[in-house]
Biopython code that builds the backbone (N, CA, C, O; Angstrom):
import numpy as np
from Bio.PDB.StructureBuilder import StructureBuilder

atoms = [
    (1, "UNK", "N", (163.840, 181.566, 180.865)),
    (1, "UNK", "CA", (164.555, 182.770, 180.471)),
    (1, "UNK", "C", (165.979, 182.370, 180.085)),
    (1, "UNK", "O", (166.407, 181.513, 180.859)),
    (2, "UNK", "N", (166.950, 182.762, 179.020)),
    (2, "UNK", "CA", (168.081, 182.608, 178.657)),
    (2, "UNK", "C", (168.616, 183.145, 179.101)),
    (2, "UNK", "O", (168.242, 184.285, 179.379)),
    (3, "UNK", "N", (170.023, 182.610, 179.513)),
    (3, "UNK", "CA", (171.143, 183.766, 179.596)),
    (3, "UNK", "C", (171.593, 184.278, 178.497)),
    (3, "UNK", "O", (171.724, 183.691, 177.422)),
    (4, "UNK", "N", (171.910, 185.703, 178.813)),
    (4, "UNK", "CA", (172.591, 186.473, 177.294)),
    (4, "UNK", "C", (174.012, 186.696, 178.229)),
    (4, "UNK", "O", (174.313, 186.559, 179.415)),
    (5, "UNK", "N", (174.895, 187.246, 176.612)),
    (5, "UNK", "CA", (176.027, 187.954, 176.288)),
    (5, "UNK", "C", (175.891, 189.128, 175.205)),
    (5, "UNK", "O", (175.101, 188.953, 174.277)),
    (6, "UNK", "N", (176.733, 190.489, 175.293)),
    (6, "UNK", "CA", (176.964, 190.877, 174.472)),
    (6, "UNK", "C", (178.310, 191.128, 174.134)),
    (6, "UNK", "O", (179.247, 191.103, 174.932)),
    (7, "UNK", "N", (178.414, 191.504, 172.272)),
    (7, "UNK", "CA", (179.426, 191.168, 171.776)),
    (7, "UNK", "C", (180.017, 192.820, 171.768)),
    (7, "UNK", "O", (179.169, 193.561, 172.267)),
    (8, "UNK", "N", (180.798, 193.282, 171.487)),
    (8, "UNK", "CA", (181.545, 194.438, 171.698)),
    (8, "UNK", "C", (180.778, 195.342, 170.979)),
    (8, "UNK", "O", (180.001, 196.077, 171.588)),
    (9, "UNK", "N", (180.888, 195.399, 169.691)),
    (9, "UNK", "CA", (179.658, 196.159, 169.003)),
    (9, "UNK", "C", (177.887, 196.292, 169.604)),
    (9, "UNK", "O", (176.932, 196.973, 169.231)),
    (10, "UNK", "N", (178.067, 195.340, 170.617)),
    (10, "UNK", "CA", (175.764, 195.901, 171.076)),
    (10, "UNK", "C", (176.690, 196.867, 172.183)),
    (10, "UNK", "O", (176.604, 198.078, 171.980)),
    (11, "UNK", "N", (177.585, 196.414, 173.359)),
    (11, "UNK", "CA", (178.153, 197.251, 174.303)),
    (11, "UNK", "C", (178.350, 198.582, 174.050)),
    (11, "UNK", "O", (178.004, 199.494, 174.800)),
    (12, "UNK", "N", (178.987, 198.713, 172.838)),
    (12, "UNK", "CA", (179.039, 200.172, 172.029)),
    (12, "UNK", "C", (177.793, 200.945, 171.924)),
    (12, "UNK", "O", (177.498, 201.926, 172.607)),
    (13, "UNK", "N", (177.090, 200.393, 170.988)),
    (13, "UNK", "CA", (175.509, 200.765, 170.535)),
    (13, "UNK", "C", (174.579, 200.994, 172.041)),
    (13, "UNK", "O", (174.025, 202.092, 172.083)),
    (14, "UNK", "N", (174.365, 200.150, 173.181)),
    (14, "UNK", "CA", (174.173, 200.345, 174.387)),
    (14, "UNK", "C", (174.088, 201.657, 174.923)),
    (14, "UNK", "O", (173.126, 202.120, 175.534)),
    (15, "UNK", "N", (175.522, 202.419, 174.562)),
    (15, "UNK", "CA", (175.450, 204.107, 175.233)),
    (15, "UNK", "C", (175.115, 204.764, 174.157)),
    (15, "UNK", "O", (174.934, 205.961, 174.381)),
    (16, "UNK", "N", (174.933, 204.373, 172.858)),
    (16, "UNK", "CA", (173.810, 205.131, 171.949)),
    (16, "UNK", "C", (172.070, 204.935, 172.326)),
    (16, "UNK", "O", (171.278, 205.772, 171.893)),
    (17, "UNK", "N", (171.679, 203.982, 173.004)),
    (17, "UNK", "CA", (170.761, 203.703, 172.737)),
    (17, "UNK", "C", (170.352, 204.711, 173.603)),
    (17, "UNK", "O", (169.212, 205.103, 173.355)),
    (18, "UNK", "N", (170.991, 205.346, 174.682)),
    (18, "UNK", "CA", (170.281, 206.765, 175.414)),
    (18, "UNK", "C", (169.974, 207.856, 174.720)),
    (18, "UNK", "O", (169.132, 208.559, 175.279)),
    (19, "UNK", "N", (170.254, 208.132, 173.988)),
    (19, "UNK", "CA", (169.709, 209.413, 173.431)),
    (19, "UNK", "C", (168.556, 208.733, 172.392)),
    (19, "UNK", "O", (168.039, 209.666, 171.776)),
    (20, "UNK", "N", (168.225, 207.999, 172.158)),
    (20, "UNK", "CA", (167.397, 207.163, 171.642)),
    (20, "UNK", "C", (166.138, 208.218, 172.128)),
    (20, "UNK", "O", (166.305, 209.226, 172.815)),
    (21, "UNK", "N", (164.802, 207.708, 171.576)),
    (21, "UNK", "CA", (163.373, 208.064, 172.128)),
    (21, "UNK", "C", (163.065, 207.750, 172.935)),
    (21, "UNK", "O", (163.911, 207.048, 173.489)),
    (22, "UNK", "N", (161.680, 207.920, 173.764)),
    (22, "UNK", "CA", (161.338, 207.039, 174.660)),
    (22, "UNK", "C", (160.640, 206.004, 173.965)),
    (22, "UNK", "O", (161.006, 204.933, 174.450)),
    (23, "UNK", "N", (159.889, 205.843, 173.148)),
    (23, "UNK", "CA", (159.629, 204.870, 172.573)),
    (23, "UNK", "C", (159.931, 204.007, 171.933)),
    (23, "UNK", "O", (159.272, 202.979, 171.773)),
    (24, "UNK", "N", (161.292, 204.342, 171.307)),
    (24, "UNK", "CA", (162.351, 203.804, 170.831)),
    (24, "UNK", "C", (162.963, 202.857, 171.852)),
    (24, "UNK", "O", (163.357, 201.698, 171.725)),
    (25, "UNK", "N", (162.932, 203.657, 172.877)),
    (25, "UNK", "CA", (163.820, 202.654, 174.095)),
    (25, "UNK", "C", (163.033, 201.344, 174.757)),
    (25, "UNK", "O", (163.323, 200.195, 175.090)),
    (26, "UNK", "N", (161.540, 202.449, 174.745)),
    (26, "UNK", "CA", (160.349, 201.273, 175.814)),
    (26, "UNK", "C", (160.178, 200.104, 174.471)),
    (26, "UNK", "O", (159.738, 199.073, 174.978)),
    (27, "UNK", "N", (160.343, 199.941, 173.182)),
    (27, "UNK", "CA", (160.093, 199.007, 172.289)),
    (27, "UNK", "C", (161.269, 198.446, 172.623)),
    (27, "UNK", "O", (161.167, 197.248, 172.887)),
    (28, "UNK", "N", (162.660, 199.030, 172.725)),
    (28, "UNK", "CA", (163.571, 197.576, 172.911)),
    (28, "UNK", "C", (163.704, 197.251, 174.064)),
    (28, "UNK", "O", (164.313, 196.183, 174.111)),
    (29, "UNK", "N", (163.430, 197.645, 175.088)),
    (29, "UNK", "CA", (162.861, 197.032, 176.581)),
    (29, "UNK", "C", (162.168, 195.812, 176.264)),
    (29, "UNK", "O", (162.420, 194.740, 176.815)),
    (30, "UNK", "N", (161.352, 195.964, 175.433)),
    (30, "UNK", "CA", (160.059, 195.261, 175.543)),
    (30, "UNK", "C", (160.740, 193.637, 174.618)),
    (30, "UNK", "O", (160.741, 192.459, 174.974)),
    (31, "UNK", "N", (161.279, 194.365, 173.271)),
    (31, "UNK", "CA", (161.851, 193.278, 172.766)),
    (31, "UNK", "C", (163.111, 192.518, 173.260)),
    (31, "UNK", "O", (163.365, 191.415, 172.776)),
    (32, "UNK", "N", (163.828, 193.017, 174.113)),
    (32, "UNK", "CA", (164.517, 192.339, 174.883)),
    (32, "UNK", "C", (164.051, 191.389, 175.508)),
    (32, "UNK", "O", (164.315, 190.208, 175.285)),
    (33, "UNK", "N", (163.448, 191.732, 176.196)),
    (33, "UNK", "CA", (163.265, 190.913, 176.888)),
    (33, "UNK", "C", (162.288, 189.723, 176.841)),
    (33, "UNK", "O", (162.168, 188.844, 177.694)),
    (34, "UNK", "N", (161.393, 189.906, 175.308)),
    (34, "UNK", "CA", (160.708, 189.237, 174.457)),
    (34, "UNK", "C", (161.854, 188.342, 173.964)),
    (34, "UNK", "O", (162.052, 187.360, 174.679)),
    (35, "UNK", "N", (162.537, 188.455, 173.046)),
    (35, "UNK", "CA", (163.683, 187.722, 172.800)),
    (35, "UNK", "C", (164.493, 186.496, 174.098)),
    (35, "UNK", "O", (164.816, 185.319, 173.945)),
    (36, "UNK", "N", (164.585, 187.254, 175.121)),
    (36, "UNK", "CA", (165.297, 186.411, 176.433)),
    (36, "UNK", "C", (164.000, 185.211, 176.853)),
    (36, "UNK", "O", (164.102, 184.112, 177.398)),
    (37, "UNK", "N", (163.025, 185.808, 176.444)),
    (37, "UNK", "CA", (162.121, 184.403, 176.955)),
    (37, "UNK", "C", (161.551, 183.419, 175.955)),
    (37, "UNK", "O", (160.793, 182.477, 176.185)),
    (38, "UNK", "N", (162.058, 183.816, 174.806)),
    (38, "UNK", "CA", (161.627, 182.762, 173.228)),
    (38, "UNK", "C", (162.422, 183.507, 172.250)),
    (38, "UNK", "O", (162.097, 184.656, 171.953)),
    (39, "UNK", "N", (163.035, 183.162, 171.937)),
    (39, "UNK", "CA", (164.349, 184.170, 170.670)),
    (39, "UNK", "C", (164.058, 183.594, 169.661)),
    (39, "UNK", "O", (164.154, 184.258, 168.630)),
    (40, "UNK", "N", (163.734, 182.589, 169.580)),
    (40, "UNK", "CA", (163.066, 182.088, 168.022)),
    (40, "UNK", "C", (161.740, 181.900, 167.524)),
    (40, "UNK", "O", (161.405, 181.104, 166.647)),
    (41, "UNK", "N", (160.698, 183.042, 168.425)),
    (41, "UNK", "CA", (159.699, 183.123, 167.716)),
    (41, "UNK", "C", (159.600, 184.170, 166.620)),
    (41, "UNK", "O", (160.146, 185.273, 166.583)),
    (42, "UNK", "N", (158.702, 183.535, 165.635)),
    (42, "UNK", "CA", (158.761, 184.448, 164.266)),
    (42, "UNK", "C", (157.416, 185.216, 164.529)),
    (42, "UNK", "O", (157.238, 185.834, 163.479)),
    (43, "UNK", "N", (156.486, 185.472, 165.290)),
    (43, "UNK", "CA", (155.561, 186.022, 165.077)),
    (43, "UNK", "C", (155.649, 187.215, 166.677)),
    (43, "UNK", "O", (155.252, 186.664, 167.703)),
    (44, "UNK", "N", (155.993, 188.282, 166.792)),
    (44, "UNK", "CA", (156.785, 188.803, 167.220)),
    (44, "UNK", "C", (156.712, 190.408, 167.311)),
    (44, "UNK", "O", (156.318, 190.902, 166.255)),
    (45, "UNK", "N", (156.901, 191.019, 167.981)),
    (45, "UNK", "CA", (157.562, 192.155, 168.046)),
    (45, "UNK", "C", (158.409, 192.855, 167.107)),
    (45, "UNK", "O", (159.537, 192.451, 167.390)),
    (46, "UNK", "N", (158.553, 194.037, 165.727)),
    (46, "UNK", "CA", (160.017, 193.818, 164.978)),
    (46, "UNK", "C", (160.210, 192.798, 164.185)),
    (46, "UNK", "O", (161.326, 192.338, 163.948)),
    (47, "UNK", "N", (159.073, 192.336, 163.682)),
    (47, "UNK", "CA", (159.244, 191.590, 162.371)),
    (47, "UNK", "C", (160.465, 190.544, 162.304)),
    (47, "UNK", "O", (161.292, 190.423, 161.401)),
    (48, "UNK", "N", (160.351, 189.812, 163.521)),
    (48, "UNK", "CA", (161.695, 188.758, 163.406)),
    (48, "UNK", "C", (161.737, 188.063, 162.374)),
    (48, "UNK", "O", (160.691, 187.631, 161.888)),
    (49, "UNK", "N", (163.071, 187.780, 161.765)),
    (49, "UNK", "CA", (163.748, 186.495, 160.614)),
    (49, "UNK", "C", (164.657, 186.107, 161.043)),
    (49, "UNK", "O", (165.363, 186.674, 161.877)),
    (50, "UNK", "N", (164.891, 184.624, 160.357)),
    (50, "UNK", "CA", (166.042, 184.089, 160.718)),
    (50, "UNK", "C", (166.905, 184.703, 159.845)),
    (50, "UNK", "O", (166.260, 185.170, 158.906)),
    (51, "UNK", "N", (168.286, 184.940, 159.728)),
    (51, "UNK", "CA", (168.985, 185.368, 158.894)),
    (51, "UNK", "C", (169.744, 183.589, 158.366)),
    (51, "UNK", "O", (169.708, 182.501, 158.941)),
    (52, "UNK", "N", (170.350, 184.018, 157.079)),
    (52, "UNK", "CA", (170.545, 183.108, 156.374)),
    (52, "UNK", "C", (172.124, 182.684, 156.111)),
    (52, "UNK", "O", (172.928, 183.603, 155.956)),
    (53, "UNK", "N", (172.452, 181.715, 156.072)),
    (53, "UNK", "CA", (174.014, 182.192, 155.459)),
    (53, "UNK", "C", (174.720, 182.184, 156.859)),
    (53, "UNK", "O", (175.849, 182.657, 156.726)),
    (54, "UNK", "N", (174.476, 181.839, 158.075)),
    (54, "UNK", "CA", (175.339, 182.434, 159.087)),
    (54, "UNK", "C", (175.837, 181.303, 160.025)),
    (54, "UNK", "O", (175.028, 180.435, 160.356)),
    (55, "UNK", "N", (176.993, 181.260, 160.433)),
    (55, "UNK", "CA", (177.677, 180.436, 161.173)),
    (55, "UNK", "C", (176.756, 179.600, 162.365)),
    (55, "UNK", "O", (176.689, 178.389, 162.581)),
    (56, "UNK", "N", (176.110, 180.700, 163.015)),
    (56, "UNK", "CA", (175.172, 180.240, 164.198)),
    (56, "UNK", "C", (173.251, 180.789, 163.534)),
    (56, "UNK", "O", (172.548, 181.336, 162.684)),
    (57, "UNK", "N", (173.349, 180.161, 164.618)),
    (57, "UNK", "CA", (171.540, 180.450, 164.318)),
    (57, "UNK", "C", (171.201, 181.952, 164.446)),
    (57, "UNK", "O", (170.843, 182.438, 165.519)),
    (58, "UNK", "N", (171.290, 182.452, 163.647)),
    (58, "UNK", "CA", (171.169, 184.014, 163.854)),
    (58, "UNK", "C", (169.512, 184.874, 163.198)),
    (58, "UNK", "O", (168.919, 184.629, 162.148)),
    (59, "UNK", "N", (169.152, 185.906, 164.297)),
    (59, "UNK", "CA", (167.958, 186.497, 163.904)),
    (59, "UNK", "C", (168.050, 188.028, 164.130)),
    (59, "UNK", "O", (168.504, 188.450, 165.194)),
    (60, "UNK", "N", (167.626, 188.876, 163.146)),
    (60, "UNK", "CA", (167.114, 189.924, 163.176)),
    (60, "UNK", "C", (165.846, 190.227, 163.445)),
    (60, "UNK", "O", (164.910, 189.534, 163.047)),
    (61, "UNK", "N", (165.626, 191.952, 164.580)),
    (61, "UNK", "CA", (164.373, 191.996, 164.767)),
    (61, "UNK", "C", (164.816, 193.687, 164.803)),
    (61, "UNK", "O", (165.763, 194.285, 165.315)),
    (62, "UNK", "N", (163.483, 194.172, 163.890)),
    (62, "UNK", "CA", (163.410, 195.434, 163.520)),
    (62, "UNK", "C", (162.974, 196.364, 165.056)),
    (62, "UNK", "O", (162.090, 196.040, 165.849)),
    (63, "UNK", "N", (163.722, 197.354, 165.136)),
    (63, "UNK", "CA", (163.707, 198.408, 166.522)),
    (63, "UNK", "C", (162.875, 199.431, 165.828)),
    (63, "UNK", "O", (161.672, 199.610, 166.019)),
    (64, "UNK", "N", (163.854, 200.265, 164.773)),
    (64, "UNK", "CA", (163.154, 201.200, 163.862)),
    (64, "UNK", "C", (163.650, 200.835, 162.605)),
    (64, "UNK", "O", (164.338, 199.841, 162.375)),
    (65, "UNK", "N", (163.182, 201.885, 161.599)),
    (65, "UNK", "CA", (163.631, 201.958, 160.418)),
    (65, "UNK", "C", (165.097, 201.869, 159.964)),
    (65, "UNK", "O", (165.515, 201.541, 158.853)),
    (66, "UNK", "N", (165.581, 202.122, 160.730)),
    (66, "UNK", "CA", (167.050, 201.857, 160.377)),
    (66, "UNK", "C", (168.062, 201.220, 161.250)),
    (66, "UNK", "O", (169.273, 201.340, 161.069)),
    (67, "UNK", "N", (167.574, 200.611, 162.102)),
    (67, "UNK", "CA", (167.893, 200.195, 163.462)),
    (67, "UNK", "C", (167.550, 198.551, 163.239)),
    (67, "UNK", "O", (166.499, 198.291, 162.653)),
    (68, "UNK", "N", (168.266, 197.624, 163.616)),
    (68, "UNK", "CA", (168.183, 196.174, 163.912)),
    (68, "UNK", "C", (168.949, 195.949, 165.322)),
    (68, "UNK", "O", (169.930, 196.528, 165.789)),
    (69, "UNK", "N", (168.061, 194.788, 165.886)),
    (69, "UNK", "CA", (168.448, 194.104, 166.818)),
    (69, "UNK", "C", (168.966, 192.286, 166.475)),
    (69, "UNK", "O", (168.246, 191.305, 166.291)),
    (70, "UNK", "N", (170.257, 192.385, 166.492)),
    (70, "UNK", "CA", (170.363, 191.136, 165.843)),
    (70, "UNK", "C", (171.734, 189.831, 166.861)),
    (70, "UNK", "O", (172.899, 190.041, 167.201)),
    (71, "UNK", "N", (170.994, 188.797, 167.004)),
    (71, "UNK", "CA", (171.565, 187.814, 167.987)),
    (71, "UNK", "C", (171.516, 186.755, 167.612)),
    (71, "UNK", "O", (170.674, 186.196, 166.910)),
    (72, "UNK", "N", (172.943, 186.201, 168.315)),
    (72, "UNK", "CA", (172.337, 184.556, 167.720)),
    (72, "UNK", "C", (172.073, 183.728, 169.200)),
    (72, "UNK", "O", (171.765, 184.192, 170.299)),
    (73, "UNK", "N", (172.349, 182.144, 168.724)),
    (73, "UNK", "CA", (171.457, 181.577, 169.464)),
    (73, "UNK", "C", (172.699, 180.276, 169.402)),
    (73, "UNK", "O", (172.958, 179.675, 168.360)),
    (74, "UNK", "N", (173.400, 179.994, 170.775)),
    (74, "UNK", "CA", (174.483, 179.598, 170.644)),
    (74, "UNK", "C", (174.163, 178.191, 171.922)),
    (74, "UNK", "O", (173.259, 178.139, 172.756)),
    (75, "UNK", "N", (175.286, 177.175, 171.649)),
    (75, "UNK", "CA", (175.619, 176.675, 172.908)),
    (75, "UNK", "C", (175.717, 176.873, 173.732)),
    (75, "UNK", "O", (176.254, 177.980, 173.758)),
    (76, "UNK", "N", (175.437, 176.286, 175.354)),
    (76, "UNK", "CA", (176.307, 176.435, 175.976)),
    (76, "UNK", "C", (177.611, 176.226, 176.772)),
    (76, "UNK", "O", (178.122, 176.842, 177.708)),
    (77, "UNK", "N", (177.983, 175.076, 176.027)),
    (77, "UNK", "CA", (179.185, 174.296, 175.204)),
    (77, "UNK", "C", (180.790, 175.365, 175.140)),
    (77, "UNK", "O", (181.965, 175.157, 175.444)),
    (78, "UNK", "N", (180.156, 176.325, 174.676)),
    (78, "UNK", "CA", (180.727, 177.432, 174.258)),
    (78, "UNK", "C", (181.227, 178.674, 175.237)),
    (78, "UNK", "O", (182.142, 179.494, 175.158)),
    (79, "UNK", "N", (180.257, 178.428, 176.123)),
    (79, "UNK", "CA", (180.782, 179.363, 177.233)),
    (79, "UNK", "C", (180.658, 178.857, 178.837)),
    (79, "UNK", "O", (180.139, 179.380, 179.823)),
    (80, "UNK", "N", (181.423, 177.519, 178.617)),
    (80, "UNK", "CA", (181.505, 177.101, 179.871)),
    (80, "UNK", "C", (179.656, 176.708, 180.506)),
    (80, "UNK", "O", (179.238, 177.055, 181.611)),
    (81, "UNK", "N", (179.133, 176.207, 179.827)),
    (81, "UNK", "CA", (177.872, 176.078, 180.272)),
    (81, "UNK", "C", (177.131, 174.743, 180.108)),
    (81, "UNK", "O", (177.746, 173.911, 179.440)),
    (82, "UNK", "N", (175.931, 174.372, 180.585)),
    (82, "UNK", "CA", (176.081, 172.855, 180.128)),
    (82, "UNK", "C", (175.980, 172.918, 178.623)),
    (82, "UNK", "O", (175.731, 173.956, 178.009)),
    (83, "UNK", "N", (176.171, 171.847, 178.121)),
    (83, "UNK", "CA", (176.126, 171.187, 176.217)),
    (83, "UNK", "C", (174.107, 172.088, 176.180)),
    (83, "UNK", "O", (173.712, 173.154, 175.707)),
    (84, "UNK", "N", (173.411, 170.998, 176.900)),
    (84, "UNK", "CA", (172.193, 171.502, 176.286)),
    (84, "UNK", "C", (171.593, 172.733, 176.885)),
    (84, "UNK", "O", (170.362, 172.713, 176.875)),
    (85, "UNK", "N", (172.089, 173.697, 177.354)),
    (85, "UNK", "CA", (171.435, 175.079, 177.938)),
    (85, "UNK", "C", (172.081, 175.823, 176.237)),
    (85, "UNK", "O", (172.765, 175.343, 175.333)),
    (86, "UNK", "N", (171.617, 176.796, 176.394)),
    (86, "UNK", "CA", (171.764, 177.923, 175.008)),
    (86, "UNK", "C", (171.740, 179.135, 175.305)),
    (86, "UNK", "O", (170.764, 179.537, 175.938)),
    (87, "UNK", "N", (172.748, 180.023, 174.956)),
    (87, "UNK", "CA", (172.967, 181.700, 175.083)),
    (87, "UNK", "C", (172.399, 182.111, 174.021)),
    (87, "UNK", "O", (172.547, 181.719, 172.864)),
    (88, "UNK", "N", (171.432, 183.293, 174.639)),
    (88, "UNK", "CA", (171.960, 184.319, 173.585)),
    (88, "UNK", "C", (172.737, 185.308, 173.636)),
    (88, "UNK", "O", (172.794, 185.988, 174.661)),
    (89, "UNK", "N", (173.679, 185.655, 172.270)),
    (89, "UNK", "CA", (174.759, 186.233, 171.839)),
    (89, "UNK", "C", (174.159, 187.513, 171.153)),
    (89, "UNK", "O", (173.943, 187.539, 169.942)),
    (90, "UNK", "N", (173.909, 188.535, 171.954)),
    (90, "UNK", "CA", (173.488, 189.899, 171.085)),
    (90, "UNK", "C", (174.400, 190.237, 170.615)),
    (90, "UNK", "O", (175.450, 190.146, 171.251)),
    (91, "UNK", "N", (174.393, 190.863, 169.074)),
    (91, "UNK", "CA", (175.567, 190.856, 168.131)),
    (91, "UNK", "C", (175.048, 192.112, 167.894)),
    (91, "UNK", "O", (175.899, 192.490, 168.699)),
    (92, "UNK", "N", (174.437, 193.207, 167.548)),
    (92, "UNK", "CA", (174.043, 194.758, 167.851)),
    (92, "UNK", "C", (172.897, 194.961, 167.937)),
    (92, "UNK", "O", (172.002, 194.270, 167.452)),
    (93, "UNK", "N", (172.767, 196.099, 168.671)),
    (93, "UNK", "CA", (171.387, 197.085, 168.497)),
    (93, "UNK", "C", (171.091, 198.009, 168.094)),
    (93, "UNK", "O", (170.059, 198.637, 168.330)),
    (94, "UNK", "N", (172.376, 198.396, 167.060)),
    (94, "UNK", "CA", (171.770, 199.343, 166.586)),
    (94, "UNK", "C", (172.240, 199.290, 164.647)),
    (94, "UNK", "O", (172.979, 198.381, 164.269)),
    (95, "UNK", "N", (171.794, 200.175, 163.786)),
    (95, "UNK", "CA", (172.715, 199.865, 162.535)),
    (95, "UNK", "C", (171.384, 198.896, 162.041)),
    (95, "UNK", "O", (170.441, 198.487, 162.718)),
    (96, "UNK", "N", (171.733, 198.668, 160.376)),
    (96, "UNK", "CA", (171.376, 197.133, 159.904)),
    (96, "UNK", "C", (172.093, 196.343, 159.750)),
    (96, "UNK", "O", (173.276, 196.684, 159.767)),
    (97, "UNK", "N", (171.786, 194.984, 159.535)),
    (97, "UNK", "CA", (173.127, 194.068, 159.406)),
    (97, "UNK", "C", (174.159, 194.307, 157.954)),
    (97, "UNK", "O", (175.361, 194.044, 157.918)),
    (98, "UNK", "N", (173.297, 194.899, 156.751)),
    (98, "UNK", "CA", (174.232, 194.847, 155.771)),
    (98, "UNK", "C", (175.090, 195.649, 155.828)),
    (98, "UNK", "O", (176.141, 195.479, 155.210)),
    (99, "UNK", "N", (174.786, 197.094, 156.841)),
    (99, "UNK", "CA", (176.024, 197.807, 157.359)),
    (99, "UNK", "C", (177.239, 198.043, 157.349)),
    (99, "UNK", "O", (177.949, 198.950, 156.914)),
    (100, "UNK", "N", (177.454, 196.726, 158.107)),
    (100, "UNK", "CA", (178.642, 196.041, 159.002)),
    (100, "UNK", "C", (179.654, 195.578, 157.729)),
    (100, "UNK", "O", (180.715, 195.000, 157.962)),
]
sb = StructureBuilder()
sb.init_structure("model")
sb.init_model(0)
sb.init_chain("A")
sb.init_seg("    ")
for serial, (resi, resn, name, xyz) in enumerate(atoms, 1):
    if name == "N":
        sb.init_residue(resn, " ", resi, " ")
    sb.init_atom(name, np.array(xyz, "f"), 0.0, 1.0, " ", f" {name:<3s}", serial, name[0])
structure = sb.get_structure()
């Protein structure tokens, strides 16, 4: 299982995600915590991709239709952790990425 972080924007999205559905919610339950135990599988929950173009190893995974769950996949170098352990960095949950 990984350790996570989130970045100020998922913390935000977080107290949106209550008024959310229940199914809405029990799918990102589910993908959470799908993600915390393999974050780079492509065959998946939410149609995971790697995203392209991005500083860190970064992936999107579809919640709903207009909704992304998107994190990267970092050192732990970076946050005081050993070199070869790896965070994930939830970067939002809610929104799409071209959004932003």
């Amino acid at each position: 299982m990984y350790k996570f972080k989130e970045s100020k924007t998922a913390i935000k999205d977080w107290d949106n995600l209550k008024s959310m559905t229940k199914a809405v919610k029990a799918k990102f339950r589910f993908m959470f915590e799908e993600i915390l135990e393999n974050p780079r599988t492509l065959n998946a929950v939410g149609s995971p991709e790697q995203l392209k173009h991005q500083k860190y190893e970064t992936y999107s995974r579809e919640l709903d239709k207009k909704d992304r769950i998107v994190f990267e996949i970092r050192s732990g170098a970076e946050f005081d952790m050993p070199e070869e352990e790896e965070i994930v960095v939830f970067l939002q949950y809610l929104g799409h990425y071209t959004d932003k």
